[in-house]
N, CA, C and O of each residue as an XYZ file, in Angstrom:
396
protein
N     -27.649     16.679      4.215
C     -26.272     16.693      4.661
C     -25.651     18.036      4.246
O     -25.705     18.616      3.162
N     -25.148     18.318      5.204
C     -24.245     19.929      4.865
C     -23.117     20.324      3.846
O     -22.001     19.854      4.070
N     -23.219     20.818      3.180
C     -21.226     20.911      2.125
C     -20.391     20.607      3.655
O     -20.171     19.426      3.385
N     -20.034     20.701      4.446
C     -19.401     20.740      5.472
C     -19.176     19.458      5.681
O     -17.985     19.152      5.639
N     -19.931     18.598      5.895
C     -20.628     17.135      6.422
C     -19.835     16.323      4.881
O     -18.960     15.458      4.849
N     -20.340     16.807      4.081
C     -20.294     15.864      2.416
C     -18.665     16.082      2.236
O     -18.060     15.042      1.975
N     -17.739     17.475      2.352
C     -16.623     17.267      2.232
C     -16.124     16.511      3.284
O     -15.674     15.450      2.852
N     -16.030     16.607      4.345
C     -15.448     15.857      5.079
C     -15.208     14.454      5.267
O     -14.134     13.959      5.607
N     -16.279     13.846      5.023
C     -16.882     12.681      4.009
C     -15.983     12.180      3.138
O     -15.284     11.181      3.311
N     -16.026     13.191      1.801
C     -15.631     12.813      0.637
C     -13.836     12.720      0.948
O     -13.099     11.954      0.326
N     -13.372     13.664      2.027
C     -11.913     13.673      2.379
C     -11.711     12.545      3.251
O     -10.665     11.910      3.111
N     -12.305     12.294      3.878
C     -12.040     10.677      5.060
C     -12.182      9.476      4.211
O     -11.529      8.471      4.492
N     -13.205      9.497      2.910
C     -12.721      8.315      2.201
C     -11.782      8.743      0.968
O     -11.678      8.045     -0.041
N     -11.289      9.635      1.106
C      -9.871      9.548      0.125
C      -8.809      9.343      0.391
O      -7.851      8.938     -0.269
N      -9.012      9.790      2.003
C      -7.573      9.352      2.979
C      -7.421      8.117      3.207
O      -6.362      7.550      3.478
N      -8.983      7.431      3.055
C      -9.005      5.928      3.378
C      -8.619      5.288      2.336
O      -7.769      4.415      2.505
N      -9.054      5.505      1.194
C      -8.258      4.950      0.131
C      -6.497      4.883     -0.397
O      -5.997      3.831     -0.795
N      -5.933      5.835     -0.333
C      -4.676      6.471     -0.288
C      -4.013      5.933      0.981
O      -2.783      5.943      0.987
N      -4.649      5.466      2.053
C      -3.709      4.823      2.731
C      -4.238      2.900      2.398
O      -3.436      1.973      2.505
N      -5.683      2.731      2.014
C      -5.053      1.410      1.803
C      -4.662      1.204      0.749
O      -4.578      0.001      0.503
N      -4.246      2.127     -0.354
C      -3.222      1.847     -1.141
C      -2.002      1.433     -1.688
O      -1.532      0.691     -2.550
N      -1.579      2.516     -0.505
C       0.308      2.886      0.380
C       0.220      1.121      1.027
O       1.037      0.398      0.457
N      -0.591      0.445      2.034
C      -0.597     -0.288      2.637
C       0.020     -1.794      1.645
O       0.894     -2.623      1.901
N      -1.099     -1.588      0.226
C      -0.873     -2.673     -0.284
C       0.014     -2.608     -1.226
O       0.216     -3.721     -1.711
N       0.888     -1.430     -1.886
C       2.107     -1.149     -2.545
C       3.428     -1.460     -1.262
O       4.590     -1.719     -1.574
N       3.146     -1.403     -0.450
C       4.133     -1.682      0.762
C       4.293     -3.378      0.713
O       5.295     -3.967      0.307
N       3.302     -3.882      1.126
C       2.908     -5.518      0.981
C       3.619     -6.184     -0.103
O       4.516     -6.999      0.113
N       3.121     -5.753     -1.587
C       3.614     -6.020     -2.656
C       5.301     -5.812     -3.138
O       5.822     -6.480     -4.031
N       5.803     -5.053     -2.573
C       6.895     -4.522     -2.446
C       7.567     -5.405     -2.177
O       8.317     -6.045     -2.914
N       7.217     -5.604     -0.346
C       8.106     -6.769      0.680
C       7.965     -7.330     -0.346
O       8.782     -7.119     -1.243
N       6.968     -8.157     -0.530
C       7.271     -9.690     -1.244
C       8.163     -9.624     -2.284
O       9.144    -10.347     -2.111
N       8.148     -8.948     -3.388
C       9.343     -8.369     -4.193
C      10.821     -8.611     -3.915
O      11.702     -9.311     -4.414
N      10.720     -7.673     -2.833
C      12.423     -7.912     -2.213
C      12.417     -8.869     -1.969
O      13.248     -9.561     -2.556
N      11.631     -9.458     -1.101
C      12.268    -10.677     -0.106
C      12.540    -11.910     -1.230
O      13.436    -12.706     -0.950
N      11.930    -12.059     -2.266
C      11.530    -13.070     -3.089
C      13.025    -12.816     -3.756
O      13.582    -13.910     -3.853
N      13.825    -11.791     -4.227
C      14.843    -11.386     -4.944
C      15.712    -11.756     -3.899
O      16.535    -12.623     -4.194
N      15.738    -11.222     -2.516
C      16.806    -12.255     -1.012
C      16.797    -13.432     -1.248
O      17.855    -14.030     -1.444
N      15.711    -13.994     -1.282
C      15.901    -15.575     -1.288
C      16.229    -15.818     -2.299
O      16.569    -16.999     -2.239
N      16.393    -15.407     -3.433
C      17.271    -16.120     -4.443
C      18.288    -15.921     -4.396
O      18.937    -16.890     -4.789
N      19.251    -14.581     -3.908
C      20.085    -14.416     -3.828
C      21.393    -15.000     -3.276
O      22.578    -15.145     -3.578
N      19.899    -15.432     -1.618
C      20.670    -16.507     -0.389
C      21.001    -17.545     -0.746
O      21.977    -18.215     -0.411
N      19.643    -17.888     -1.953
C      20.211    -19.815     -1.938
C      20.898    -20.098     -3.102
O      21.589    -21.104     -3.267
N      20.658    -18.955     -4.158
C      21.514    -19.572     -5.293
C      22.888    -18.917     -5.413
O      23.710    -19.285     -6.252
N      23.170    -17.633     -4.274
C      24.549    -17.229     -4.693
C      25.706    -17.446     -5.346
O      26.143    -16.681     -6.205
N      26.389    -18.738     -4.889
C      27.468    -19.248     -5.874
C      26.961    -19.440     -6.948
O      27.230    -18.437     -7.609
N      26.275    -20.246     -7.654
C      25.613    -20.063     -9.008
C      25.432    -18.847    -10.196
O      25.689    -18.719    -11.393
N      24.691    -17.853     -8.849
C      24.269    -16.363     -9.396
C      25.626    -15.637     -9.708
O      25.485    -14.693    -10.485
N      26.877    -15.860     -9.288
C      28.435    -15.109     -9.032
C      28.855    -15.213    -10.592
O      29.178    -14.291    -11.341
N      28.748    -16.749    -10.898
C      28.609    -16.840    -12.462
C      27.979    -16.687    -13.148
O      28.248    -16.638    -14.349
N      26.936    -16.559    -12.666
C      25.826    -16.185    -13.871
C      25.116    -14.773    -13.644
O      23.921    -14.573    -13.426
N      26.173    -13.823    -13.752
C      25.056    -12.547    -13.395
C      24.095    -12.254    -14.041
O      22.994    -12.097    -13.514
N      24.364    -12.084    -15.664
C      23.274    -11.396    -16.221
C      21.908    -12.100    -16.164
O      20.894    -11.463    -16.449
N      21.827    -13.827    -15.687
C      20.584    -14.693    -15.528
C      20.053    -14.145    -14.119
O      18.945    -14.615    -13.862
N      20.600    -13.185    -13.033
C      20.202    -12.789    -11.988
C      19.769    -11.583    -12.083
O      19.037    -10.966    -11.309
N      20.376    -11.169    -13.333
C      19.598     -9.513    -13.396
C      18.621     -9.585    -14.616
O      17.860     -8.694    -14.995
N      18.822    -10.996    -15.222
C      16.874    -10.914    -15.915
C      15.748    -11.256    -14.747
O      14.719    -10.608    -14.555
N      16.161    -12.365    -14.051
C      15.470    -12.968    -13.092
C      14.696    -11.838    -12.132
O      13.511    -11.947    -11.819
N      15.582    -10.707    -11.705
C      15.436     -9.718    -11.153
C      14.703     -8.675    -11.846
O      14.145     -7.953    -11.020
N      14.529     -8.384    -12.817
C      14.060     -7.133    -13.540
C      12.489     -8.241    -13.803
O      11.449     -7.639    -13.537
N      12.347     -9.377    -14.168
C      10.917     -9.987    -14.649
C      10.568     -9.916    -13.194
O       9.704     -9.050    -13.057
N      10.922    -10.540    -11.912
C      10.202    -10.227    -10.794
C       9.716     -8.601    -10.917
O       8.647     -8.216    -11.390
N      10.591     -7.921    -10.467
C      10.344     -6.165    -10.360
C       9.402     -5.513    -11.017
O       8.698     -4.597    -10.593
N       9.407     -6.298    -12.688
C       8.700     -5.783    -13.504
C       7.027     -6.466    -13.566
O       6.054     -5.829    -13.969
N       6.995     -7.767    -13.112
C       5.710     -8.460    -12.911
C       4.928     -7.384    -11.524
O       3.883     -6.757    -11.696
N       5.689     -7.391    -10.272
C       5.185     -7.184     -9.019
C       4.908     -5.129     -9.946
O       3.729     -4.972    -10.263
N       5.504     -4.313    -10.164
C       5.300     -3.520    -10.456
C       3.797     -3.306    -11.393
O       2.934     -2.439    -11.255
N       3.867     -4.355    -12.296
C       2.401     -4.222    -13.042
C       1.339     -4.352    -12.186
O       0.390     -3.568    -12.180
N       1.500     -5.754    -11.116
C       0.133     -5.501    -10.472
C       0.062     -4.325     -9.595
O      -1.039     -3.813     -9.386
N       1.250     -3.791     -9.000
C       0.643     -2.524     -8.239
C      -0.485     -1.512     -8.912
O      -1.454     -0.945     -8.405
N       0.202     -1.522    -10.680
C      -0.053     -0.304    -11.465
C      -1.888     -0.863    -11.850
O      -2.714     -0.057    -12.279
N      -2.235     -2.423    -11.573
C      -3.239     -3.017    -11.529
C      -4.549     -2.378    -10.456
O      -5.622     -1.822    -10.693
N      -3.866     -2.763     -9.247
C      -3.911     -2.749     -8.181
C      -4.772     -1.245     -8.057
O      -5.977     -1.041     -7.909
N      -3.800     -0.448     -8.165
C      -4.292      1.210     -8.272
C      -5.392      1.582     -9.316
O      -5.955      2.649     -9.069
N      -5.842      0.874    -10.508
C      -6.944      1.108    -11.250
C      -7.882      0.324    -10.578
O      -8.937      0.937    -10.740
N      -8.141     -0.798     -9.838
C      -8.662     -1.661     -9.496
C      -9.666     -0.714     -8.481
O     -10.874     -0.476     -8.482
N      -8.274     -0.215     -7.432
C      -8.845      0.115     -6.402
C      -9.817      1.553     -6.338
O     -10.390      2.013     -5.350
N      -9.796      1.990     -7.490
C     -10.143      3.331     -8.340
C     -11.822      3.258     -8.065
O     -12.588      4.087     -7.575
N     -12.036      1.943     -8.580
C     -13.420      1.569     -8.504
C     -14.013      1.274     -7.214
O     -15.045      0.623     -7.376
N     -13.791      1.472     -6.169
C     -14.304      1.412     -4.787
C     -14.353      2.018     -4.020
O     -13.364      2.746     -3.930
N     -15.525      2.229     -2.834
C     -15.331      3.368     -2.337
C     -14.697      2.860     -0.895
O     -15.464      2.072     -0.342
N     -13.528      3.110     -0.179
C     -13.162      2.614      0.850
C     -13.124      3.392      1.977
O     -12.700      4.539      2.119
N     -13.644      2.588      2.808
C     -13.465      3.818      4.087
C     -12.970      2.742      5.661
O     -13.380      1.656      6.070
N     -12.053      3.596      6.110
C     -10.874      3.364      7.314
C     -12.029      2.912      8.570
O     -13.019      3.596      8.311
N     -12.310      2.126      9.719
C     -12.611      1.631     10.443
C     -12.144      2.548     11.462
O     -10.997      2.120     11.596
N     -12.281      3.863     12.562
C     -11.929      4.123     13.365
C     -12.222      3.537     14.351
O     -13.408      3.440     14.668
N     -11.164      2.953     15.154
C     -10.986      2.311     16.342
C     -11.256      3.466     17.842
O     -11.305      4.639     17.472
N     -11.354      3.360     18.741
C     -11.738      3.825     20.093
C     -10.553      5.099     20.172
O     -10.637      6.286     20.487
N      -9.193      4.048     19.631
C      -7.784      4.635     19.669
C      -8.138      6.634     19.208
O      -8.096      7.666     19.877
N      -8.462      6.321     17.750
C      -8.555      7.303     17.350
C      -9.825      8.283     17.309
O     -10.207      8.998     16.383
N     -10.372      8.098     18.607
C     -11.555      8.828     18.901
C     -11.223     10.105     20.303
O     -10.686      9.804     21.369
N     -11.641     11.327     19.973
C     -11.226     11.884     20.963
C     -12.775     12.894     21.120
O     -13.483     13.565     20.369
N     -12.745     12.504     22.566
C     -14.354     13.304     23.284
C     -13.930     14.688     23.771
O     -13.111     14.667     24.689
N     -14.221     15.563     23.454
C     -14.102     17.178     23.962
C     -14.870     17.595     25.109
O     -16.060     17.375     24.885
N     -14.666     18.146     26.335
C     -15.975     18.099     27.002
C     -16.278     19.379     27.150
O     -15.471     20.232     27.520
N     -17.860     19.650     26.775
C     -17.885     21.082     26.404
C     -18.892     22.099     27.969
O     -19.977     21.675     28.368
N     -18.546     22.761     28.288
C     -18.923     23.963     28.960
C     -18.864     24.819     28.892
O     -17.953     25.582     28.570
N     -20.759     25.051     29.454
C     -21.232     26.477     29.293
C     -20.582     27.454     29.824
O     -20.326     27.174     30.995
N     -20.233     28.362     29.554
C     -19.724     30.130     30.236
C     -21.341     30.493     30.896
O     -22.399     30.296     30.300
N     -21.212     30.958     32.013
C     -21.679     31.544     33.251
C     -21.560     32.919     33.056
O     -21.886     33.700     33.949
């Protein structure tokens, strides 16, 4: 295999990794928020009086979902991942000879 061949390689699975990274810090995220919405939605009147029990409630979510990302990213350290190109992202050049 060529240095040419091996970097390119070694750069398509770093891009592959780094984006399913981004992918699953995104994932983890939503659920985060949304999980902090829905408490917000259903316990509001409750939460109005009780702020500071909404801003522990809030910081142990944030702070749990945050560890596994920081998990997540050593985890994923150990694997080698590589992106599935679809048809989408295939492009054919068509080459001709000069005469």
């Amino acid at each position: 295999m060529s240095d040419f061949t091996k970097n390119r390689e070694d750069y398509k699975q770093k891009k592959s990794k780094d984006r399913f990274l981004s992918l699953c810090n995104t994932k983890i995220k939503t659920t985060m928020i949304g999980a902090i919405s829905d408490i917000e939605n259903m316990l509001g009147n409750f939460l109005e009086d009780e702020p500071e029990l909404f801003e522990r409630l809030r910081s142990s979510i944030l702070d749990r979902g945050n560890a596994q990302i920081r998990s997540l990213e050593k985890d994923i350290a150990d694997y080698d991942i590589g992106y599935k190109y679809n048809n989408l992202h295939t492009i054919i050049l068509p080459v001709k000879r000069k005469e």
